[in-house]
C-alpha positions as CSV (number, residue, x, y, z in Angstrom):
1,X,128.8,118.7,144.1
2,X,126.3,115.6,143.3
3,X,123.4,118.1,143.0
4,X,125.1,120.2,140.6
5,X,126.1,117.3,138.5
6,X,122.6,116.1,138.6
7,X,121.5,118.8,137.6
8,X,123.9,119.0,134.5
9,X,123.0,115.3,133.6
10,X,119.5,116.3,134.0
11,X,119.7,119.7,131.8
12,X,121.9,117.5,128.6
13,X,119.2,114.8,128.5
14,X,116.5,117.7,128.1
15,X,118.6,119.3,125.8
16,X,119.1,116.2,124.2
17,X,115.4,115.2,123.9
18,X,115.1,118.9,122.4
19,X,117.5,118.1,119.8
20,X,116.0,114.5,118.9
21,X,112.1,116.2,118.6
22,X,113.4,118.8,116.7
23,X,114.6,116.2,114.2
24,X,111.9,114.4,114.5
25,X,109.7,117.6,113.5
26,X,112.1,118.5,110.8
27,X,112.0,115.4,109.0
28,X,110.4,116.6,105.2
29,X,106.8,115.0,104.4
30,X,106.3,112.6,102.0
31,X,102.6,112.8,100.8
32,X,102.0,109.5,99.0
33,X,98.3,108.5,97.8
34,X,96.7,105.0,97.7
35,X,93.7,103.8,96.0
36,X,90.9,102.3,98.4
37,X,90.3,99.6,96.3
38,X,86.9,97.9,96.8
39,X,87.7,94.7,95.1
40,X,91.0,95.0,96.8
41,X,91.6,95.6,100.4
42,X,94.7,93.7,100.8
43,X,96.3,95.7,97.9
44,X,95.5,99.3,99.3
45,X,97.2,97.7,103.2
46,X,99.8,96.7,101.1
47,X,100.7,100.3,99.7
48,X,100.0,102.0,103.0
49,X,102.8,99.5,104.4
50,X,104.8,99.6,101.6
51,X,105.0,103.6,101.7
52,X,105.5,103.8,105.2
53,X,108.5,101.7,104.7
54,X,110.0,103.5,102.0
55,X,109.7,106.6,104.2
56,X,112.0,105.1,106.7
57,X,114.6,104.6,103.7
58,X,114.2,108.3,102.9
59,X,114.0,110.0,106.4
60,X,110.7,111.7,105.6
61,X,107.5,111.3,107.4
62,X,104.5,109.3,105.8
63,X,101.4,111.1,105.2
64,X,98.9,108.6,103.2
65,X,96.3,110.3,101.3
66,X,93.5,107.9,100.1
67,X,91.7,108.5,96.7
68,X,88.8,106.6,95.5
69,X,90.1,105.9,91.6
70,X,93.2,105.7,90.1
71,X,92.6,108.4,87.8
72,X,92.5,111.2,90.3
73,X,95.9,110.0,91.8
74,X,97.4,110.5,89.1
75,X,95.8,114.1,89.0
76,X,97.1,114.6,92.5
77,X,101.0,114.0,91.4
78,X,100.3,115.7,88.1
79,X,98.9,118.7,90.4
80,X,102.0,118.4,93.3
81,X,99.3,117.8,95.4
82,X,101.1,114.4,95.7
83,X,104.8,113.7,96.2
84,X,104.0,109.6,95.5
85,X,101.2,107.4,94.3
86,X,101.2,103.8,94.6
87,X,99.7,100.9,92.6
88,X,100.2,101.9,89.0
89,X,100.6,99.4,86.0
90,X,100.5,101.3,82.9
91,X,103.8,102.3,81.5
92,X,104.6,105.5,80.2
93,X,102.1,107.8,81.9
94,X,102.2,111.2,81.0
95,X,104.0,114.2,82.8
96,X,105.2,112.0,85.5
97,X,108.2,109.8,86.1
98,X,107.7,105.8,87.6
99,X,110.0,104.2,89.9
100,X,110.8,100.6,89.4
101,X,108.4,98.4,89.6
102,X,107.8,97.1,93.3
103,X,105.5,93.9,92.9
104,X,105.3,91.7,89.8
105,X,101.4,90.2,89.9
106,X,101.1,86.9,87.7
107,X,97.8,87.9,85.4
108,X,95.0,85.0,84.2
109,X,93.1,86.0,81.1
110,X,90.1,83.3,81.5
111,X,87.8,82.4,78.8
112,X,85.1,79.4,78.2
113,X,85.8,79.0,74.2
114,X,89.3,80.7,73.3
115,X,92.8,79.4,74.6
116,X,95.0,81.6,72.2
117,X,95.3,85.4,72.2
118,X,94.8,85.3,68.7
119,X,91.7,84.3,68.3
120,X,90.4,86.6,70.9
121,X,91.5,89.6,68.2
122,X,89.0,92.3,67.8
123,X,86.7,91.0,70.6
124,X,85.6,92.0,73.9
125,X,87.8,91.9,77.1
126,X,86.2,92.6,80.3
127,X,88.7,94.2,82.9
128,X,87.8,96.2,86.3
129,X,87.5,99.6,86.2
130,X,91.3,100.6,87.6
131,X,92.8,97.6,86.7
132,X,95.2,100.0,84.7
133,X,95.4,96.9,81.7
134,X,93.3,98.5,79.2
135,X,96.0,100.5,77.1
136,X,97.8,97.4,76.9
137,X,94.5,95.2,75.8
138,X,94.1,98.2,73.1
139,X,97.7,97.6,71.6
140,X,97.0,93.7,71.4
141,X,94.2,94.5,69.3
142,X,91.6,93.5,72.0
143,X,88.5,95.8,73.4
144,X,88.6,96.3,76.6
145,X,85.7,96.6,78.4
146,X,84.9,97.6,82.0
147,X,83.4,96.7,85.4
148,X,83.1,97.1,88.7
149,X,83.6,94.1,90.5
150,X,85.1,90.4,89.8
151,X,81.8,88.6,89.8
152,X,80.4,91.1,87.3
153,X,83.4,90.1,85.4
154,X,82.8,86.5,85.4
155,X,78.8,87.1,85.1
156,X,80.1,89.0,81.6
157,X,82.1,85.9,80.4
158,X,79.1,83.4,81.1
159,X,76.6,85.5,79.7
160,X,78.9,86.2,76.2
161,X,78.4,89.9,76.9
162,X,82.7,89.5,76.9
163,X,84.9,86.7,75.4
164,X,87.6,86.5,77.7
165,X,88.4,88.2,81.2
166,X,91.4,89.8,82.7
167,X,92.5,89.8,86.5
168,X,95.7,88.7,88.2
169,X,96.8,85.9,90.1
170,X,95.5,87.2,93.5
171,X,91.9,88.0,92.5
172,X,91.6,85.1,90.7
173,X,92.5,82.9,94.0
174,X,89.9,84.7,95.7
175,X,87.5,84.3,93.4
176,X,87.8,80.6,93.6
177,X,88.1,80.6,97.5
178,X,84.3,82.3,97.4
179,X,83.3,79.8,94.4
180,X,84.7,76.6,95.2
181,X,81.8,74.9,92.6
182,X,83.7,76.7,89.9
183,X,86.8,75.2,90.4
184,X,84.6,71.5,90.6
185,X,83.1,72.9,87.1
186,X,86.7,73.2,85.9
187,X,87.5,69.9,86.7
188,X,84.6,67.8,85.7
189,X,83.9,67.1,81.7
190,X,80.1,67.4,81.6
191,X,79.2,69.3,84.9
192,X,76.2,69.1,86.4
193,X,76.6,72.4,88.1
194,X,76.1,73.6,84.7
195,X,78.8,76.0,84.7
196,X,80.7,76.4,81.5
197,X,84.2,75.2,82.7
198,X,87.2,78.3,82.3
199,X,89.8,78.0,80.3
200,X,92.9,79.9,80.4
201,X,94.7,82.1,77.9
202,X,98.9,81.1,78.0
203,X,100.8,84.6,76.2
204,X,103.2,86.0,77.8
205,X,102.2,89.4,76.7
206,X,99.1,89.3,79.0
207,X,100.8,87.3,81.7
208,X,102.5,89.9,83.8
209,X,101.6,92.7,85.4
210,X,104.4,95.2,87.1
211,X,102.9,97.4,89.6
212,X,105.2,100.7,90.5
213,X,104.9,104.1,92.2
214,X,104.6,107.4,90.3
215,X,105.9,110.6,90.9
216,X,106.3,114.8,89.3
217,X,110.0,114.5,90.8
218,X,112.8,112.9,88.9
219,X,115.0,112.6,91.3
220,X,112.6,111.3,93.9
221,X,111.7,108.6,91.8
222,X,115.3,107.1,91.3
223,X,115.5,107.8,95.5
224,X,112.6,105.7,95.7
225,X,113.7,103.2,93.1
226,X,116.6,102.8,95.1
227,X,114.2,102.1,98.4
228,X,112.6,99.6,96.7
229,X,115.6,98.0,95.4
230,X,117.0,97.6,99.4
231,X,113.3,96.3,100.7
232,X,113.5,93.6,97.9
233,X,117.2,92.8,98.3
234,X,116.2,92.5,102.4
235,X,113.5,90.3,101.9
236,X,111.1,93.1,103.5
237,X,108.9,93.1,99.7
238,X,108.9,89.3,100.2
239,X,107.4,89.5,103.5
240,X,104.6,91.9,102.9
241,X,103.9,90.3,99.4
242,X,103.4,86.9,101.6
243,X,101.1,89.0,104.3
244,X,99.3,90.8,101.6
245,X,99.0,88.4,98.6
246,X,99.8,85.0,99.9
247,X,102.5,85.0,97.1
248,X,105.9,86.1,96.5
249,X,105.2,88.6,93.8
250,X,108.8,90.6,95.1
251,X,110.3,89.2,91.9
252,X,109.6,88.1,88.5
């Protein structure tokens, strides 16, 4: 009698590891892209964790696709080569729906002459190459102009090839981290360092960047609106924003 109900303990647990694999299997793919972002590696782990996350909200399993620029992610959805693609900032993309925005990165427009947004009307912005900023720069009346890297940015702005540069929070902080002498430049009237001090653009039109996730499906965007929604109400956007960022960008 013990051996037979050993044996039927033995037989339900298989059957029930069975049943929990199949599941497992079952579960639908999510394919989500990320950009590898060479001035950025922090922001491309953030996505990856960020989507993985969101596919535990949804049930599905991750697969993370990695794409060089943002353009061609935005290809891949267009193309349903892609169910989700992180890291976007400019509204109102074409023949794709958003989700709400996840991350809400503080911008600094730096220049060494100009302090009002005004004055920078008609002249040159320099922005990195995905930054995803430049239809906005365009509607303020600015010209955006592109690079690949931050100190190429800043080597513009010194050099008067731009009058004002464009990069958020985050970037900027790193910057500084790797060139503490221009922070001392910042602070000292007539530097010897010989570094034209920056000086920062205040409008709240350039301020704020929203990052969000794109999407062909409509109904999978307000699903994963509604994932983001619960990670930010947890505290889990919080959390990653603080590994990722060293900032709470999780709200505005």
């Amino acid at each position: 009698m013990k051996k037979i109900t050993r044996l039927l303990v033995s037989l339900l647990t298989l059957i029930g590891i069975s049943s929990l694999f199949s599941r497992v299997e079952a579960a639908p793919v999510l394919k989500v892209g990320i950009q590898t972002d060479a001035t950025n590696h922090n922001s491309s782990a953030f996505d990856r964790r960020l989507a993985l996350q969101i596919g535990q909200k949804l049930h599905r399993k991750v697969v993370i696709r990695q794409y060089r620029q943002q353009s061609q992610l935005e290809e891949a959805v267009a193309d349903h080569q892609l169910d989700l693609a992180m890291g976007f900032s400019t509204p109102k993309l074409k023949n794709v729906y958003q989700t709400q925005p996840y991350l809400y990165i503080k911008s600094v427009m730096l220049s060494t002459k100009s302090r009002s947004l005004t004055s920078l009307q008609n002249k040159k912005i320099g922005i990195l190459n995905e930054s995803g900023q430049g239809a906005m720069l365009t509607q303020l009346q600015l010209k955006p102009q592109k690079f690949a890297t931050v100190d190429q940015l800043v080597n513009a702005l010194d050099q008067n090839q731009v009058k004002a540069i464009l990069l958020n929070q985050y970037q900027y902080n790193l910057y500084l981290d790797k060139h503490p002498e221009r922070e001392k430049a910042a602070q000292i009237n007539n530097s010897s360092l010989k570094l034209p001090p920056f000086k920062k653009v205040d409008d709240p039109q350039i301020l704020s960047q929203q990052l969000f996730a794109i999407t062909n499906d409509d109904q999978l965007a307000k699903q994963v609106s509604q994932a983001i929604n619960s990670l930010r109400m947890s505290g889990t956007l919080t959390k990653l924003s603080a590994k990722y960022y060293q900032y709470n960008y999780a709200f505005k």
